[in-house]
C-alpha positions in Angstrom: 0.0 0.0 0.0 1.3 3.6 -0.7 1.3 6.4 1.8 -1.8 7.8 -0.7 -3.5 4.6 -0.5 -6.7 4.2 2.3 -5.2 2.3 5.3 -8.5 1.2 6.3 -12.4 0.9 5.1 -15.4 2.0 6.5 -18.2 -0.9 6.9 -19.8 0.5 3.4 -16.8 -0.1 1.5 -15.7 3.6 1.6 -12.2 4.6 2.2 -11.3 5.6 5.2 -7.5 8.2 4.5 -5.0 9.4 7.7 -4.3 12.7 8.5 -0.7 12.9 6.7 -2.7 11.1 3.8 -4.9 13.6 3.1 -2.4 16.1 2.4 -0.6 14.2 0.5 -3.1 13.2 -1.7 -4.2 16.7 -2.1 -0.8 17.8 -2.8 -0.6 15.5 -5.5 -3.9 16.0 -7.2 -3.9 19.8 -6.9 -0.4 21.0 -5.5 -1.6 24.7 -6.5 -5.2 25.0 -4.7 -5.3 27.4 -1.8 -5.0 25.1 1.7 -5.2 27.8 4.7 -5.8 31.7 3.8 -5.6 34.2 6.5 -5.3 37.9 5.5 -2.3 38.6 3.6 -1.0 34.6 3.4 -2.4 31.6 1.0 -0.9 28.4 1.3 -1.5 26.1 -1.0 -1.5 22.2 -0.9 1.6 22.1 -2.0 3.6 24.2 0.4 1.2 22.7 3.3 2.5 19.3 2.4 6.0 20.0 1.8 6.0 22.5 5.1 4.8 19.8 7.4 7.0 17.4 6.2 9.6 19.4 7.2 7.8 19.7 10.5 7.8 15.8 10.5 11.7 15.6 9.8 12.3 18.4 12.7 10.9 16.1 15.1 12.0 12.8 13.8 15.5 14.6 14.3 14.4 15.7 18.1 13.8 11.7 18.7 9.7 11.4 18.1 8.7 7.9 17.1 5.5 6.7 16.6 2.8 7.5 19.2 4.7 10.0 21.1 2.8 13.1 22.1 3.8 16.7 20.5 2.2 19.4 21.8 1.8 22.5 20.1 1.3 26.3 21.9 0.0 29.4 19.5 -2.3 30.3 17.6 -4.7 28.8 15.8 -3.3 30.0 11.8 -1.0 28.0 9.5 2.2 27.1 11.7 -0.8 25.2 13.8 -1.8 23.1 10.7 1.6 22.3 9.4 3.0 20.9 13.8 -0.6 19.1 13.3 -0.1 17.4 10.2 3.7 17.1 10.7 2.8 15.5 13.8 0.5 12.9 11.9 3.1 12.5 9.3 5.8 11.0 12.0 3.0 9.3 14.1 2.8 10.4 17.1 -0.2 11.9 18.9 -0.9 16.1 18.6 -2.0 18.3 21.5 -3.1 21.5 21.0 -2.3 24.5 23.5 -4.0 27.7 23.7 -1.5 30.6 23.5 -4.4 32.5 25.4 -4.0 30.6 28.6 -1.8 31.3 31.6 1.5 30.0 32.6 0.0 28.1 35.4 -3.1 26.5 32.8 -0.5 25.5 30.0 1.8 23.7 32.6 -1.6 21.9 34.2 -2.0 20.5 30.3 1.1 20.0 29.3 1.5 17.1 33.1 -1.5 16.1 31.8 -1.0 15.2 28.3 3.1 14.1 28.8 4.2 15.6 25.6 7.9 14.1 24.6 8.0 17.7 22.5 7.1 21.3 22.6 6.8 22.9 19.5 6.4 26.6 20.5 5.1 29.3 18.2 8.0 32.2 18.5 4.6 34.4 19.5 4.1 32.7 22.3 7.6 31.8 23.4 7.4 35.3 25.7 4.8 33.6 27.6 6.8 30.7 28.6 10.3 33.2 29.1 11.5 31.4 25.5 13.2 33.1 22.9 11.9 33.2 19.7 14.1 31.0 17.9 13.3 28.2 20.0 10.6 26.2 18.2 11.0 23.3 19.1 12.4 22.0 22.2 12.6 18.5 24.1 9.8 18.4 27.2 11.3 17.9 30.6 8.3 17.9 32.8 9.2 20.1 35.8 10.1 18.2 39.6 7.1 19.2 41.9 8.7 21.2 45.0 6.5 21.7 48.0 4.7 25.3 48.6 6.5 26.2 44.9 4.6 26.6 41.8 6.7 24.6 38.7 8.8 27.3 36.7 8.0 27.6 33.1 11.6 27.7 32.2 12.0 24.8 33.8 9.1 22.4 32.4 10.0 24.1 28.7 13.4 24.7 28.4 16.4 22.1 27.9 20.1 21.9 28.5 20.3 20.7 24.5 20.0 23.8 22.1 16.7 23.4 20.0 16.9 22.8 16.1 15.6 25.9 13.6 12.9 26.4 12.7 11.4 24.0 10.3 8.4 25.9 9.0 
């Protein structure tokens, strides 16, 4: 079977596509068609497809295997489709992140969900003490110390330096 190819069929005899095989498929059938528009940005199939693979590769390279959890904090706009669909692409499991919340509400989801990686939109990297350039960065959940609330830093940040960004 290729990676275009249904990996499964619905009782009715209808295919049933993954994520990562959807955008493939539609990057092959029309590579120009608009994807994700937001004022001032289209991206098309084509550059949805190629820019999540790179996302995929990113986080192959960070050590994500096959149902490991990524989680992704920003925005809702196109960096959030191409972590999703790079996530799908490599297997492992997305978890989205409101930018929007507090410190203390992101670090509640992020001991819930166990991500192995942050990918961090360089927008929100502020809210966490980041820097901008760092995208994507191994997940260290933070060690619990009595009468102290976690530091960011801490749960986000690691002694490794991150990789560029890939999208």
């Amino acid at each position: 079977m290729t990676e275009s190819e249904p990996w499964s069929y619905h009782p009715d005899g209808s295919p049933v596509y993954s994520l990562a095989g959807i955008i493939r498929q539609r990057a092959a059938v029309s590579p120009a068609r608009v994807a994700l528009a937001e004022p001032g940005r289209l991206t098309s199939f084509a550059d949805l497809d190629r820019r999540s693979s790179q996302v995929a590769q990113a986080l192959q390279r960070k050590g994500v295997v096959p149902g490991d959890r990524v989680a992704f904090i920003g925005a809702s706009g196109p960096e959030f489709a191409e972590v999703h669909y790079g996530t799908a692409k490599c297997g492992a499991i997305f978890t989205a992140v409101n930018n929007s919340l507090a410190a203390g509400e992101i670090l509640a989801i992020l001991a819930d969900a166990e991500p192995s990686v942050l990918v961090v939109d360089p927008a929100a990297a502020p809210l966490l003490g980041l820097r901008r350039a760092d995208p994507v960065l191994p997940y260290r959940r933070p060690r619990p110390v009595p009468g102290r609330e976690p530091s960011t830093a801490a749960a986000c940040c690691s002694s490794s330096p991150p990789i560029p960004r890939a999208c």
